[in-house]
N, C-alpha and C positions, 0 to 999 in steps of 0.2 A: 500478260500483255494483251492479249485477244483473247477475247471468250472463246478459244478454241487452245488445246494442249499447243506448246510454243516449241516446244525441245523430240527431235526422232534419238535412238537408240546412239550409245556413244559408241564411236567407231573408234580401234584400235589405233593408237598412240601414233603419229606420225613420228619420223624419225629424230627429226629435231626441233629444236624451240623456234628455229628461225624458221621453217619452214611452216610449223604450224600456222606461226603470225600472216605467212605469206598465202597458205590457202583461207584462210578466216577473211583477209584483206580480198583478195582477190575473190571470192565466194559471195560475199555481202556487198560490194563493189555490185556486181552482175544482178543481183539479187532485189537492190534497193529498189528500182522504179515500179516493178511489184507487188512488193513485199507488203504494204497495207492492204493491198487487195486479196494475197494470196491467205493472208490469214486473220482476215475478218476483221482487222481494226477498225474499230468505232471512234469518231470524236466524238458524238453526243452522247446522252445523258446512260447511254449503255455502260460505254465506255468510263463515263469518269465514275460509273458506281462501282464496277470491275478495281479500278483504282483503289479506289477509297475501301472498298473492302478488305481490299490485300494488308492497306497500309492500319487498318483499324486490328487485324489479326497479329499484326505486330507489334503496333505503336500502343494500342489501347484506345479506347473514346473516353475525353473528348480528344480529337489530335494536336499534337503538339503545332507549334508554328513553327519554322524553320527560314533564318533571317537569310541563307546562303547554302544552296544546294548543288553537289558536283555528283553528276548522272556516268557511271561508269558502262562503255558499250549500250549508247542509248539508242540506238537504232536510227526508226524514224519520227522519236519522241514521244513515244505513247506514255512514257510516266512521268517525264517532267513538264511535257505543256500539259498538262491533264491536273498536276499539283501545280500548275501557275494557274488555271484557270481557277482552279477552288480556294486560291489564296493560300495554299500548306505552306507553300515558301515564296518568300518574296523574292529572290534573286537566283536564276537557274544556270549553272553551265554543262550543256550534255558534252560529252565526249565519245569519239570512238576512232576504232583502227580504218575502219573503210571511210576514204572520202567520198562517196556515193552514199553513203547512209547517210553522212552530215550534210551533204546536199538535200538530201530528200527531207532531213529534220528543217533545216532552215525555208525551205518552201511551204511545211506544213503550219510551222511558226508565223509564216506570213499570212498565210491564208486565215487565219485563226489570231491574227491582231494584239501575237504576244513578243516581249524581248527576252531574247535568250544567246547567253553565249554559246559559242560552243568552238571545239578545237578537236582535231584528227590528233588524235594520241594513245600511244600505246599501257594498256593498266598498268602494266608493269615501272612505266617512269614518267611520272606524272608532270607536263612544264608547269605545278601552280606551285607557289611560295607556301613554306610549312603554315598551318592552324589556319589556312583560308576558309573553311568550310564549316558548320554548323551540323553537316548530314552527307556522307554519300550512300549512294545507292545503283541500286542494279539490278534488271532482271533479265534471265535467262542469258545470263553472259558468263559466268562464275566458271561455267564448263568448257569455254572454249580457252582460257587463259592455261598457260603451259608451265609456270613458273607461281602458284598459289600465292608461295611463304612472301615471294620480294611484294608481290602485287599488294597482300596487305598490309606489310612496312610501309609502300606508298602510300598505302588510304588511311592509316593510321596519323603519317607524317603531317599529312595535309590539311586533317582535321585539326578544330581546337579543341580544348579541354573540355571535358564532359560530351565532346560530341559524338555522334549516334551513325553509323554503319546500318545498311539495310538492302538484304538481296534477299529476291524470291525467283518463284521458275525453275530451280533446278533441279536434273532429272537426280532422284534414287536408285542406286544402285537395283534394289529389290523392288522397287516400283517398276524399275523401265524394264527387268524381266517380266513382272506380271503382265504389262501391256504389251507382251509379246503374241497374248491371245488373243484380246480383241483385235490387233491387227491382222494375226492368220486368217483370223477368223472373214477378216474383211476382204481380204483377196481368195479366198475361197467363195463366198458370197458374191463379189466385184462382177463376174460375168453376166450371170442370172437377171442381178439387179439391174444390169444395163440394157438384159434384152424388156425386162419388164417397161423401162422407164424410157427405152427407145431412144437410146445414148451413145453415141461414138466414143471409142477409147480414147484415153485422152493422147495428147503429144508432147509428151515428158521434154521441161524443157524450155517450150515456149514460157512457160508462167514465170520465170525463176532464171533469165537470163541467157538463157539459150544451152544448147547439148553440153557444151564442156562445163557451164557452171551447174547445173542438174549431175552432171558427176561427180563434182566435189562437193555435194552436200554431205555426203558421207565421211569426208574426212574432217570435218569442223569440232564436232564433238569430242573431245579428248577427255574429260573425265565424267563419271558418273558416280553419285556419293553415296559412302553411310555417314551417320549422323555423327560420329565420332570424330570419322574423317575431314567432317568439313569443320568441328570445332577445331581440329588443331594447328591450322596456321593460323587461323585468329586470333587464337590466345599466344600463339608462339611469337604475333605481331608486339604482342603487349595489350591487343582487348580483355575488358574484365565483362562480366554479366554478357557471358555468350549463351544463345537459345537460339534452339534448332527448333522448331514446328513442320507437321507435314502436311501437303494439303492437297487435295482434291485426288479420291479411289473412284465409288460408282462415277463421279461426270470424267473422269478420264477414261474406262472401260467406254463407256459409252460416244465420249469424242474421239477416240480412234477409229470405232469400229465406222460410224458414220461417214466421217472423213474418209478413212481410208477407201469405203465406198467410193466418196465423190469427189477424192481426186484421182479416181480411174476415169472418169467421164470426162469429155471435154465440158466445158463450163458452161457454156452457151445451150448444152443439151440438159443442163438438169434441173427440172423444174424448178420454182419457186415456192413451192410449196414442200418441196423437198428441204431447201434450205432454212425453211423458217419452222417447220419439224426438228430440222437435227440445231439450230442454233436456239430456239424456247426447249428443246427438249436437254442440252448439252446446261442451259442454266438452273432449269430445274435440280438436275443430278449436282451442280454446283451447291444448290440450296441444301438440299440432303445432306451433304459431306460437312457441310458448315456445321448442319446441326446438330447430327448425329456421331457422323465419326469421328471428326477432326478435335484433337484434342481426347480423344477416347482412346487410340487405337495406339501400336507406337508410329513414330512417324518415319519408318524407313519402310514401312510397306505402302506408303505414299505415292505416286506419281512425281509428285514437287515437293523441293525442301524448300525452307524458309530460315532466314538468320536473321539477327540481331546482336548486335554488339556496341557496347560504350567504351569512348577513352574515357582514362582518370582525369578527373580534374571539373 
């Protein structure tokens, strides 16, 4: 979504499915008016290459066109006004559980002189009529759904034949261990670097909807994957041609350690030059991974998985 890691460590399994839905709702509710700012969303031309790239590691170039697209957990639209701006699909509907994220999507749509449906809905039961869709899609949402198997009987349902399924962003089981280091590593580090750069701690909180929604960040996350795991309610949906990809090792080692840096500081303390260090220096290691590992390595020692999946027909 943002050229910065999207997804923190998955936190043990809340008790039930309805209350999962209810800290997810209520957590992104708090979260939304933010939430662009807290994690570096670009509309410009940053941003729609961040896009395009993800969608080229999946799709193939050149990309397909897509007459009719349903955005599952779309935030505040960073991947479907992004593929309305570049023409990938002609017709968009984002969805999600928080009405404050569809809020904040539909403002950003405004501002940016695009039409887009959209509807507060939970993955799990979709209000669209069977075969409406050409493509859905999703990112960094796959982990907070509580109930995988029904969720993709819906996205399956709603699609038409031949049509195409697409999620990236989510965290690897064995990824979101390894990036357990660069983040120690970064609050060992957090002090020091604050006295050098002459920076107040931050106030956990403010960025992110205030003290009680900064405490349930931690419950959101409910699953984190291996690559098996996540083929098998896909294919248990009825997908055929399921593919798992992994993607970004050195620029995630590298965007935690950063970040986790500088979201110890309050914001207004850390330089600019700081930030344009750790976000040129967080797309470089991007580049690396594209060229070198990804595709080379397997993809559960990843940060993010990636999917892919077709209906018949």
């Amino acid at each position: 979504m943002s050229p910065f890691p999207t997804t923190g460590s998955a936190a043990a399994e809340p008790d039930t499915a309805e209350r999962i839905r209810d800290v997810n709702t209520r957590y992104h509710d708090g979260a939304a008016a933010q939430y662009d700012a807290k994690w570096g969303i670009d509309w410009g031309e940053v941003g729609a290459d961040q896009v395009r790239q993800k969608l080229e590691k999946l799709l193939g170039t050149p990309l397909p066109h897509f007459d009719a697209a349903l955005e599952i957990g779309a935030g505040t639209g960073y991947f479907s006004l992004h593929m309305l701006k570049a023409g990938i699909v002609g017709a968009a509907t984002a969805t999600d559980i928080s009405p404050g994220m569809i809020d904040a999507l539909r403002g950003n749509a405004e501002r940016l002189g695009l039409q887009v449906e959209t509807a507060v809905a939970d993955a799990e039961r979709l209000p669209f009529d069977d075969a409406s869709f050409d493509l859905v899609l999703g990112h960094a949402v796959l982990h907070h759904i509580p109930d995988l198997e029904q969720a993709f009987r819906e996205f399956h349902r709603v699609l038409r034949p031949g049509g195409v399924i697409l999620f990236a962003g989510e965290p690897s089981r064995t990824g979101d261990k390894i990036a357990i280091v660069p983040k120690k590593a970064a609050d060992y580090a957090a002090p020091l670097w604050r006295r050098v750069i002459r920076a107040r701690p931050a106030q956990h909180g403010h960025d992110d909807g205030g003290a009680e929604n900064h405490a349930l960040e931690s419950q959101v996350d409910v699953h984190a994957f291996v690559p098996t795991e996540l083929r098998a309610p896909i294919a248990a949906a009825g997908f055929e041609t399921v593919d798992v990809q992994g993607e970004e090792l050195a620029a995630n080692w590298f965007g935690w350690f950063n970040r986790g840096m500088e979201s110890s500081a309050r914001d207004e303390d850390v330089p600019w030059g700081w930030k344009m260090y750790a976000f040129k220096g967080y797309l470089f290691f991007q580049k690396l991974d594209r060229r070198l590992l990804e595709g080379r390595l397997p993809a559960s020692i990843f940060y993010n998985l990636m999917v892919t999946a077709r209906k018949a027909g």
